[in-house]
Phi, psi and omega in degrees: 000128168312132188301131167288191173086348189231150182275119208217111149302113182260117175248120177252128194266194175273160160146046175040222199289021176291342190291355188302323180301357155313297182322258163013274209288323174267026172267315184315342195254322168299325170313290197283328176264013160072030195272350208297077177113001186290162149248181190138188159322153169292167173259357167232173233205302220249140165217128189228134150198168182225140196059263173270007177284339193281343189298288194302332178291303231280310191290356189260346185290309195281012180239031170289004183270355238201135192255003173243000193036015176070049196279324197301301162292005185252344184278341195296288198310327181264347174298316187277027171317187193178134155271345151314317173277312205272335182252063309165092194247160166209146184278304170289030163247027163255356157259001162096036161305154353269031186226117197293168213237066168277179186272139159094204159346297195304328197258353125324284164321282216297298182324337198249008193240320168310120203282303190237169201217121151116152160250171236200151175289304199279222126226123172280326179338307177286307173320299206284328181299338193262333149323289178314326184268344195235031158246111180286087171309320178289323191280350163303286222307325200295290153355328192254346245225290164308358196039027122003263167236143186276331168178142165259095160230152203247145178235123180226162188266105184265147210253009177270312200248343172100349212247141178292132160258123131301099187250159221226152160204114177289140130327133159296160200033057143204135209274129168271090169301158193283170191267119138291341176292178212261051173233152184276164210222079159270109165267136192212124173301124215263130163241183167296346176280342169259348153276349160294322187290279149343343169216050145220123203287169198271138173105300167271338167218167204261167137323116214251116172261149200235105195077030199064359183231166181243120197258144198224188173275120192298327164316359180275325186243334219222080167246025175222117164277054168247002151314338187272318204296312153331302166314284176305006173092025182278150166312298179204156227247135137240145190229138175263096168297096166298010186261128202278327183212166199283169149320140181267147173249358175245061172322166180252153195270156168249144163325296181249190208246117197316135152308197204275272173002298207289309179258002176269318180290299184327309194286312176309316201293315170310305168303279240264325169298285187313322205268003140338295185254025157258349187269317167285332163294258230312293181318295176307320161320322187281331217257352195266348161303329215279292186333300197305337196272306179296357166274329178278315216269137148301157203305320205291321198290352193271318187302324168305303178304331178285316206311297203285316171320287167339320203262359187285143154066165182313277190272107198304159152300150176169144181310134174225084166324123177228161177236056280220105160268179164186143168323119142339308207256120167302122176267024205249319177301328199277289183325308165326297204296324230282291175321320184268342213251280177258016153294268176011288190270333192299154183233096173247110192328157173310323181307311211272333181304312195285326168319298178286343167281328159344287185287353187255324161275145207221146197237036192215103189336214197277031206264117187244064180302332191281348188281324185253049125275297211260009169300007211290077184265171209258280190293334168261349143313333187267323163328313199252341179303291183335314217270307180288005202264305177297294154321332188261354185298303181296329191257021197326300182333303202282273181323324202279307180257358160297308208264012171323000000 
């Protein structure tokens, strides 16, 4: 059983249906640590998440009465994905339905009256119904209300100023200390509308308005939240990472000059991905200062040195135990076999056949980043839960003693 008294942060970054390997890695961590129907403490206190993290922080935060958080029911929920429902194309939301774009006055009103804002591949619509539905909301705020969980917060992009909001729901008496970077902080009881915000990305789901201002995928600026969890008292950290493989330092050439297709995934994998392991480098970096000072220094010069570290910035320097996953498995082949394997055959209207072969086909051997964002299928979620199950299964050692 995990030591009660610290405080442990769950950090989720974006990458659409990449969050199933999300799933996946905390069933692997109930597995391993043996929670599966216990009662007891939750295993995590702090919750951050941006895009489809945010989905998944909301659904594990309203189940925190659960020492295992109903990690079972959220793999349920993502096995029973349907592309019917998640790839939902309309056509008039590519003229910024469901509010018609008149000139002048008119299309001010409509915009301030409209749940979305802006045009759009996707129709949202189902996606925020099966969100409503399968997140006990009340049973967050209660949680949160009770100190339970100490805060849930989601990072999203507000498109009028450019600047990340943080939207946040506290335990009483307790503070999101400030920030110098330049993001805004609104506490507010977090809903399917800030996670719905948080996770539309420009172009494939519209913009979500919330108050008169307008929000985007919090991952354009902000994907890895893990400064607010920090901010909000967390101790320690366990963070999922969706960026699937390390750098190659030998790329392989390509013959011809990447498509269209080829570079609309890459440039998502960059917003949503990349800026990941710069957030998780920094942090590991901080922590590995910390070793070295305690490996050189003698007691007294080592208590100065933190002393003075402690007193710098909104947020002291200070040691933070992580706990770090990341995919085994290149996700951009596994999403390929999934297309080749259980596609095929599926009986799927034309539209959505030709759409997904669209996104999918690739003149680069098999690499389909935009296919494994935006796939959000049942039969390729249980691929990638299996996948995080296993990853967190090899790293037992390591879970066995973060939690310790």
């Amino acid at each position: 059983m995990p030591k009660q008294g610290k405080q442990t942060a769950l950090v989720l970054t974006a990458g659409g249906v990449r969050g199933a390997y999300q799933v996946g890695v905390l069933a692997g961590i109930v597995d391993v640590l043996g929670l599966r129907g216990k009662a007891g403490p939750p295993l995590f206190d702090v919750f951050a998440g941006t895009s489809v993290g945010a989905l998944n922080a909301a659904f594990l935060a309203a189940n925190a009465d659960r020492a295992d958080h109903a990690i079972d029911r959220l793999a349920e929920v993502w096995s029973d994905m349907r592309l019917r429902e998640t790839l939902h194309v309309w056509p008039l939301s590519l003229w910024g339905w469901p509010h018609l774009r008149l000139p002048g006055r008119h299309e001010r009103l409509a915009a301030r009256r409209s749940r979305y804002v802006g045009r759009a591949l996707f129709d949202c619509s189902r996606v925020e119904a099966l969100i409503e539905r399968v997140v006990a909301w009340d049973r967050l705020h209660q949680h949160i209300d009770a100190s339970l969980v100490r805060a849930v917060v989601i990072a999203a992009l507000d498109v009028c100023d450019g600047r990340t909001t943080l939207f946040a729901e506290l335990a009483p008496g307790v503070e999101l200390r400030p920030c110098h970077a330049k993001r805004r902080t609104l506490l507010t009881p977090i809903s399917a509308a800030q996670v719905m915000a948080s996770a539309a990305l420009p172009f494939v789901y519209p913009a979500r308005n919330i108050d008169g201002r307008y929000y985007m995928d919090g991952a354009l600026r902000f994907g890895t939240p893990i400064g607010p969890a920090l901010r909000a008292g967390a101790d320690r950290v366990v963070a999922i990472t969706l960026l699937d493989r390390p750098d190659n330092p030998h790329p392989a050439s390509a013959p011809d000059y990447p498509n269209f297709r080829y570079l609309l995934g890459k440039v998502l994998a960059a917003l949503l991905l990349d800026p990941v392991s710069h957030d998780l480098d920094n942090l590991q970096r901080i922590n590995r200062m910390f070793e070295v000072i305690e490996e050189t220094l003698g007691d007294a010069d080592e208590k100065q040195v933190k002393a003075a570290l402690e007193a710098e910035g909104e947020l002291p320097y200070r040691d933070v135990p992580t706990l770090v996953f990341r995919p085994s498995e290149d996700l951009g082949v596994l999403t390929a076999a999934f297309i080749r394997e259980d596609l095929v055959g599926a009986p799927i209207d034309p539209l959505r056949r030709a759409l997904i072969r669209w996104i999918s086909r690739s003149s680069i051997g098999r690499q389909t980043e935009l296919a494994s964002i935006l796939l959000l299928d049942g039969s390729l979620a249980r691929r990638l839960i299996d996948l995080g199950r296993a990853d967190a299964h090899a790293a037992s050692d390591r879970i066995e003693a973060f939690f310790a």
